[in-house]
VOLO-873230 format. One line per 4 residues: number of its first residue (from 1); their letters; for each residue x, y, z of C-alpha. Coordinates in nm, 3 decimals, decimal comma. Layout:
NUM> a> X:Y:Z; ...
//
This chain:
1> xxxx> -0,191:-9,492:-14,915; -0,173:-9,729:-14,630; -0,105:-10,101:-14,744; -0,009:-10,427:-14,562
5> xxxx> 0,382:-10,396:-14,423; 0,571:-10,672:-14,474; 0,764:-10,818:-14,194; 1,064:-11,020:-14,249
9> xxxx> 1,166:-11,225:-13,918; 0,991:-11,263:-13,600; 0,944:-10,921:-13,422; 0,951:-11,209:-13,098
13> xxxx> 1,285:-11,202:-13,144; 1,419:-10,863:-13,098; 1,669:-10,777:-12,901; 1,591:-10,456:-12,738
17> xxxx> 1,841:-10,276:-12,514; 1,821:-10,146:-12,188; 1,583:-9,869:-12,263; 1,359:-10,112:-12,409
21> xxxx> 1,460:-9,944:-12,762; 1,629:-10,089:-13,085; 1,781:-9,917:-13,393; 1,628:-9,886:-13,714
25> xxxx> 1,799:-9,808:-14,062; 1,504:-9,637:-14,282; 1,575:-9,702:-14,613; 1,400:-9,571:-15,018
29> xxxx> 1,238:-9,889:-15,110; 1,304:-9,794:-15,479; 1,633:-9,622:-15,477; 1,801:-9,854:-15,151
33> xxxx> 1,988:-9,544:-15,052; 2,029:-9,492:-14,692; 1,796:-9,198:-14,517; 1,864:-9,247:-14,174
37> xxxx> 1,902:-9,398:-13,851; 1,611:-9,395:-13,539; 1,480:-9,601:-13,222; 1,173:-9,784:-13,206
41> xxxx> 1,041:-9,959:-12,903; 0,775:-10,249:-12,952; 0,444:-9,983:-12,953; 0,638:-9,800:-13,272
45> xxxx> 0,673:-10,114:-13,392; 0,308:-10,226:-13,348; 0,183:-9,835:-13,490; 0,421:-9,902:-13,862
49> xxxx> 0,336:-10,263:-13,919; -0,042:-10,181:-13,824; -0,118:-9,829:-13,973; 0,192:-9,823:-14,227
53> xxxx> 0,339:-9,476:-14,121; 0,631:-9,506:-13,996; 0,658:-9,464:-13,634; 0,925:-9,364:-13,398
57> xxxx> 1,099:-9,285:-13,059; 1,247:-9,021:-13,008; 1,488:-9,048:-12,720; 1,522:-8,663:-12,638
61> xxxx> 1,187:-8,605:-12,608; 1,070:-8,913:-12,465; 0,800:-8,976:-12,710; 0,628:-9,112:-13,049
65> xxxx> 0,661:-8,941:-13,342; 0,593:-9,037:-13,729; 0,814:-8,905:-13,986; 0,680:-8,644:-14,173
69> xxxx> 0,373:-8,483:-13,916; 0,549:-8,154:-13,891; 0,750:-8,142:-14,216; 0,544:-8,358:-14,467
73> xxxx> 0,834:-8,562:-14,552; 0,624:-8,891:-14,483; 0,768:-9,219:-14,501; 0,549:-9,503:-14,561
77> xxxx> 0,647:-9,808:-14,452; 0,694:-10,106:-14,725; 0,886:-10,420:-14,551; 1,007:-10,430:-14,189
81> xxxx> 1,366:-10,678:-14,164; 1,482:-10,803:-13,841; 1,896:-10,874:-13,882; 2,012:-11,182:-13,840
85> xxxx> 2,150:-11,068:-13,459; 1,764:-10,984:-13,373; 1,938:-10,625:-13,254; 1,861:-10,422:-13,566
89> xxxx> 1,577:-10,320:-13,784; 1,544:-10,236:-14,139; 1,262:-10,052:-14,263; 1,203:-10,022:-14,623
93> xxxx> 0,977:-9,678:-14,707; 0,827:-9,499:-14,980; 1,002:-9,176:-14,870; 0,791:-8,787:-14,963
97> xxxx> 1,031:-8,532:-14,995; 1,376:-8,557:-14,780; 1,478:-8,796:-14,508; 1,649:-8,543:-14,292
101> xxxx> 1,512:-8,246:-14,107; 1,798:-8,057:-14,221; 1,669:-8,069:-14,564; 1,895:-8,293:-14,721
105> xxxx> 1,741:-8,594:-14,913; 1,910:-8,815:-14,643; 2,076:-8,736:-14,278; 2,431:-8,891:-14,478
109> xxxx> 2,395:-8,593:-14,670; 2,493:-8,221:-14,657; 2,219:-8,012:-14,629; 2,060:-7,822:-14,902
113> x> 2,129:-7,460:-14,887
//
């Protein structure tokens, strides 16, 4: 299912912070509702634009991980915004199943009993 990302901005210009991460808001390309907030650093960033999973950081666990290896819940990545601050990302997916590993369709959610 892998197909070209589209990136919106230069990914020159981001702003990283201290840990060398920024934030990214993952959001249903077809429904625009919110799913959830992560970190990427610039190898998560290279990994989504070039392979189209989206990849993360996690900062607990000091590593890479794409949504949806343990739980199936894959999110594949559509467009990739820079804000107009270069501090934030926005990353459009095709989300499988729910956002959130609580079970809820999005981590703004309540989870599903």
């Amino acid at each position: 299912m892998s197909e070209m990302v589209a990136v919106v901005g230069d990914l020159d210009q981001v702003h990283f912070n201290d840990a060398g991460l920024v934030p990214v808001i993952a959001q249903d390309v077809s429904t625009r509702d919110v799913l959830m907030l992560a970190w990427m650093d610039r190898e998560a960033i290279r990994r989504t634009v070039n392979e189209g999973r989206v990849t993360y950081f996690s900062r607990s666990r000091q590593e890479y991980w794409r949504k949806g290896d343990t739980s199936g819940n894959v999110q594949w990545a559509k467009t990739l915004k820079v804000d107009c601050d270069g501090d934030t990302l926005l990353v459009l997916v095709d989300q499988t199943g729910p956002a959130c590993h609580t079970g809820a369709a999005t981590c703004f959610d309540e989870a599903e009993s």
